[in-house]
C-alpha positions in Angstrom: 0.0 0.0 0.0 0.9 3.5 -1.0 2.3 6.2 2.1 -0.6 7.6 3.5 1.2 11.1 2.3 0.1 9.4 -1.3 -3.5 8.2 -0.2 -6.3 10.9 -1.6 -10.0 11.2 -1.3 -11.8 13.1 -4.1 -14.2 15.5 -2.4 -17.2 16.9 -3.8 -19.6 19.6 -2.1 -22.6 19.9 -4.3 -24.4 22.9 -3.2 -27.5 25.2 -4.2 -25.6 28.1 -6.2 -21.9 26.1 -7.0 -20.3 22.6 -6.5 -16.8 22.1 -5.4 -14.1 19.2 -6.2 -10.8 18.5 -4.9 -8.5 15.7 -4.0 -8.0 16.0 -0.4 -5.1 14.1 1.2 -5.1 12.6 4.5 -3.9 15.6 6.4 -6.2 17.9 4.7 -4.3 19.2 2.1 -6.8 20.1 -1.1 -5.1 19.4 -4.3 -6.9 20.2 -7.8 -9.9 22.2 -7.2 -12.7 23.2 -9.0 -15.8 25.1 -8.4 -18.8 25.1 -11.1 -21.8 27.1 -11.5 -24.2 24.3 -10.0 -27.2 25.4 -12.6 -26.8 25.5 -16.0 -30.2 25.8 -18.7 -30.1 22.5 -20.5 -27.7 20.6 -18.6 -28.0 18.0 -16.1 -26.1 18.6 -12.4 -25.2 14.7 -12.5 -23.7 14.5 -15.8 -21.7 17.6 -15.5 -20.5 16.4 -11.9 -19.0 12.8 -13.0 -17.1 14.6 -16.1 -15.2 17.2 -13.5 -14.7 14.1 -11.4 -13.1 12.2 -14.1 -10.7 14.8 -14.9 -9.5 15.0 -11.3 -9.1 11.4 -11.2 -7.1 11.3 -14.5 -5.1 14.1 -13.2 -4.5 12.2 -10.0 -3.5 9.1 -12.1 -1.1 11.0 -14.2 0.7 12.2 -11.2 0.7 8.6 -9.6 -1.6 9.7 -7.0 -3.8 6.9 -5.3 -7.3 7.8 -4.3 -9.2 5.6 -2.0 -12.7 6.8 -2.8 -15.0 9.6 -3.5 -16.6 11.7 -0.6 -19.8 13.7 -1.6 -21.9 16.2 0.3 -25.4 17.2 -1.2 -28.2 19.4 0.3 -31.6 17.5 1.4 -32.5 14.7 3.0 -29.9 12.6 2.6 -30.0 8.6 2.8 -26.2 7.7 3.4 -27.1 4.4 4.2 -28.5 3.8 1.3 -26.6 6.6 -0.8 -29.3 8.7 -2.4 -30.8 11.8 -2.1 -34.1 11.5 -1.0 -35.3 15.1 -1.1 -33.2 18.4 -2.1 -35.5 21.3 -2.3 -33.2 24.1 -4.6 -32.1 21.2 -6.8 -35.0 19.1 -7.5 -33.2 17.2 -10.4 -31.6 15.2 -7.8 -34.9 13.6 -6.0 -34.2 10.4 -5.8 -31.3 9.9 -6.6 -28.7 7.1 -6.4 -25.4 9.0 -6.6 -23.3 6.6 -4.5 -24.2 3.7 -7.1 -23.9 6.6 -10.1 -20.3 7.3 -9.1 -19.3 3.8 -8.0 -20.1 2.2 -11.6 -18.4 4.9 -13.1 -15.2 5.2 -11.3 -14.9 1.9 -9.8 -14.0 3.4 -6.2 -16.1 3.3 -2.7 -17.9 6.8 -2.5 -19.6 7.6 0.3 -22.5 10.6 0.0 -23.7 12.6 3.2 -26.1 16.0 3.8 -23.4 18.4 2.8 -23.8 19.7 6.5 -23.2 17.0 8.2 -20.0 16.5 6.3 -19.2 20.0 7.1 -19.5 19.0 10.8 -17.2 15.7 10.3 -15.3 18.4 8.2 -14.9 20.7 11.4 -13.9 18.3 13.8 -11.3 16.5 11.6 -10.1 19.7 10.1 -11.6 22.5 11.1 -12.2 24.8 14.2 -13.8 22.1 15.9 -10.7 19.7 16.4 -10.7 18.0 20.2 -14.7 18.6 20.4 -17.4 16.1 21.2 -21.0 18.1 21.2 -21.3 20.4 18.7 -23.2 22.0 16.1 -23.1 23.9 12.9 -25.2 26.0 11.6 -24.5 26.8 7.9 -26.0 30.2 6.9 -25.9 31.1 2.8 -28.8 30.7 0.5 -30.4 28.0 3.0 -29.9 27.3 6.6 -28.7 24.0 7.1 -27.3 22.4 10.4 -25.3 19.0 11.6 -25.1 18.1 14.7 -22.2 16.2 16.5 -22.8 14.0 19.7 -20.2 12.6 22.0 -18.2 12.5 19.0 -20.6 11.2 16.4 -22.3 12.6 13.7 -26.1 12.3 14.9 -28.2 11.8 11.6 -31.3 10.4 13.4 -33.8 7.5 12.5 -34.8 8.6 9.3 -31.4 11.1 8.2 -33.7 14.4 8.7 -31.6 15.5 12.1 -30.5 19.1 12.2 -33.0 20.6 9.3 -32.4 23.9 11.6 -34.2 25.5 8.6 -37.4 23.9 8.9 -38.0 24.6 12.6 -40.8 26.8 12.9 -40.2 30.3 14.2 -43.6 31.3 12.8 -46.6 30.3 13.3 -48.7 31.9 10.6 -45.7 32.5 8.6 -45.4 31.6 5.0 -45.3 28.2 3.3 -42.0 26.5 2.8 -40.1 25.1 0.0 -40.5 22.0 2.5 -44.4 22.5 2.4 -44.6 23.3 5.8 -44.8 26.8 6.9 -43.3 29.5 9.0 -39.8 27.5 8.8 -36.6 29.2 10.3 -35.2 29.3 6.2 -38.0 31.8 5.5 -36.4 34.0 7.9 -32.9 33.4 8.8 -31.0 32.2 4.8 -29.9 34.7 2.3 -33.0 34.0 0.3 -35.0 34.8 3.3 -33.6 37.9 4.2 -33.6 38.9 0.1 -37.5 38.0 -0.2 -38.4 39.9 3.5 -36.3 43.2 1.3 -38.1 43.1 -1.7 -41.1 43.1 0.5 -40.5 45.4 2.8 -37.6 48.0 1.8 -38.8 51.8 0.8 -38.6 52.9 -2.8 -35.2 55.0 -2.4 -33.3 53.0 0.4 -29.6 52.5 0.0 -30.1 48.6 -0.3 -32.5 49.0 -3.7 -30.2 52.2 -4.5 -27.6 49.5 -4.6 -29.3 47.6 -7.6 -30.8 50.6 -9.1 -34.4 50.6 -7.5 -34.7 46.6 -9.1 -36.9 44.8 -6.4 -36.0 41.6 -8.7 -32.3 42.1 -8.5 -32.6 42.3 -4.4 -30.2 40.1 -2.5 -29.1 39.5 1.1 -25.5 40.9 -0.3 -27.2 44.7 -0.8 -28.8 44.6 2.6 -25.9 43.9 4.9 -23.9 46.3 3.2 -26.5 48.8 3.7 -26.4 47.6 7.4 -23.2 48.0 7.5 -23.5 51.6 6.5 -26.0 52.3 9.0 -28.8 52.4 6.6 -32.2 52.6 9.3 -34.1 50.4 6.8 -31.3 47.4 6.6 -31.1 47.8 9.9 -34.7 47.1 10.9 -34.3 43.8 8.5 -30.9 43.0 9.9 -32.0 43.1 13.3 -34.6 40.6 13.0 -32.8 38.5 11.4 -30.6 38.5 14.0 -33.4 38.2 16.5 -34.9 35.1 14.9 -31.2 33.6 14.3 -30.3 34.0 17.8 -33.8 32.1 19.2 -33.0 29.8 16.7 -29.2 29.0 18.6 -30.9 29.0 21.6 -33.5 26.4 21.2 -31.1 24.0 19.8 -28.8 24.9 22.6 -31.5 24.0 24.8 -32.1 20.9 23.3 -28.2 19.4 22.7 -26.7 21.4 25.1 -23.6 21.7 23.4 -19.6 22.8 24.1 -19.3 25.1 21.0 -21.8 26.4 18.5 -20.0 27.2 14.7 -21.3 29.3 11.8 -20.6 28.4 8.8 -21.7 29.3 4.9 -21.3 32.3 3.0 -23.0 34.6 4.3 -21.3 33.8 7.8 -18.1 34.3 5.7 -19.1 37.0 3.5 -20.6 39.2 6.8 -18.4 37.9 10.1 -20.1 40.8 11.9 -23.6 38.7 12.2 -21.4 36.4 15.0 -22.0 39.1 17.7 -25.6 39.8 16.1 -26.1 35.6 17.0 -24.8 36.1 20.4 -26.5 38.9 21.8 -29.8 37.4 20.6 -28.8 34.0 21.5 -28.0 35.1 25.1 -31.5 37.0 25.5 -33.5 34.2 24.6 -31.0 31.3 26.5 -30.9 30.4 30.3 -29.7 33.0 32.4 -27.1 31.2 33.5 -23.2 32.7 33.5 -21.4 31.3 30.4 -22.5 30.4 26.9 -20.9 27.7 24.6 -18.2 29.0 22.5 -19.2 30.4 18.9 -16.8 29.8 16.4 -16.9 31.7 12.8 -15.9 28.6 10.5 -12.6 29.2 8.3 -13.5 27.0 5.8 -14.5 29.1 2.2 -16.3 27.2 -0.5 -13.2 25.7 -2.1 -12.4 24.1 1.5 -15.8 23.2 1.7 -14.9 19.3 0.0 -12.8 18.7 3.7 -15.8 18.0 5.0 -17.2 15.0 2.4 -13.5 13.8 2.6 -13.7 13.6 6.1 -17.1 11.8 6.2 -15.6 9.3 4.0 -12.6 8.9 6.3 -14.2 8.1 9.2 -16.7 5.3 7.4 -13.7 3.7 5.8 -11.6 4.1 8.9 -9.1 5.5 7.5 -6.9 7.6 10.1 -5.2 11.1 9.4 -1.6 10.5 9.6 0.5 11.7 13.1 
């Protein structure tokens, strides 16, 4: 058998907006990478996945590189025993389907396939800022809110792989339906989208968020309306803050729930706005206990390129496969 400095796993993060690859070695080195547009008129997700896959692994082949399997995170509900996706609300192409089989007749390699947040958990406390923890969870804020949830050192995915849908809690309730079909979920309120839909509701004709995209309701997105909280913009503001209130109610129920050692944000808008950590934290604290201390909070330094440490990880830890010393 090869060194484990020569072993790789081929990670994949499929995600609403853009899919990552990258050959991740053992220690957590990314080697490779690509990012796609995940959405493309006329094209299927699936197809155009397994043909950047097969260029990494010929690449990886040229350069005598031995990959163990394939690691792959995908929003939804996830089936890892099984390995298919049984539900993925922003990319409905993929109900139902059997991408561990897909990739394993392909490439001829064990793959693994896991909630993309839950790898990103397995991802954290293998890689990431969450190294030496055993209750934990993430909550991974960018066009969806997705969470995972680590307990005693496992990844908790529950009877029917549907633990940690933070998103679909409800925070409302008379609030609007779901994507999910239910209604008043946390996603409605506390995700990108949910903050760009409560703007193009809500915001005045001539503040600085719609000044930002030249008055175009249509063009509205979370981006414009924390940089116009950022500026101290009164309207952004008034969204921002309940975002934040609802986020931080959020954190706390969970916390109530899993009591856990430390709480990470993750996603790009947590990356793109590192300022909402505080936001979390006040609101978290006013609806928690009133006891002295609160779990740590941890902003996540993993970008979307790093984001294929976490299906890596997941793999890893199936296949018992141990990160060198």
């Amino acid at each position: 058998m090869s060194d484990a400095a020569e072993q790789y796993i081929l990670g994949i993060d499929i995600g609403a907006s853009r899919t990552s690859f990258g050959l991740v070695s053992l220690e957590g080195k990314i080697f490779h990478p690509e990012i796609i547009t995940s959405k493309v008129e006329g094209k299927l997700l699936a197809d155009r996945v397994l043909e950047v896959a097969a260029g990494i692994l010929d690449r990886a082949k040229a350069e005598g590189k031995k990959v163990l399997g394939i690691g792959i995170g995908c929003p939804g509900i996830v089936n890892s025993a099984e390995g298919m996706v049984v539900a993925a609300g922003n990319l409905p192409e993929l109900f139902g389907a059997r991408l561990r089989d897909i990739f394993a007749q392909k490439f001829r390699l064990p793959v693994f396939l896991e909630n993309d947040v839950n790898a990103d958990a397995v991802g954290e406390m293998v890689f990431g800022v969450a190294r030496g923890q055993k209750n934990f969870v993430v909550f991974s804020l960018g066009t969806d809110l997705g969470g995972g949830i680590v307990a005693d050192g496992r990844l908790h995915r529950g009877a029917n792989f549907i633990a940690a849908e933070f998103g679909h809690l409800t925070l409302d309730l008379s609030g609007r339906q779901c994507v999910c079909g239910g209604y008043g979920c946390a996603r409605e309120y506390v995700s990108g989208a949910g903050l760009a839909d409560r703007g193009r509701e809500e915001l005045p004709i001539g503040s600085l968020a719609l000044q930002m995209v030249g008055g175009d309701r249509e063009k509205l997105t979370s981006k414009e309306i924390f940089a116009a909280w950022q500026k101290g913009d009164p309207d952004a503001t008034r969204l921002v803050d309940e975002f934040g209130k609802r986020f931080g109610a959020l954190v706390a129920n969970v916390m109530k729930v899993l009591d856990p050692e430390l709480v990470v944000l993750a996603g790009g808008v947590c990356r793109a706005v590192p300022e909402l950590v505080n936001l979390v934290v006040r609101w978290t604290r006013h609806y928690y206990f009133p006891i002295p201390k609160l779990p740590e909070f941890c902003l996540s330094r993993f970008t979307k390129e790093d984001a294929v440490l976490g299906p890596a990880a997941v793999f890893m830890i199936e296949h018992k496969i141990h990160q060198p010393k």
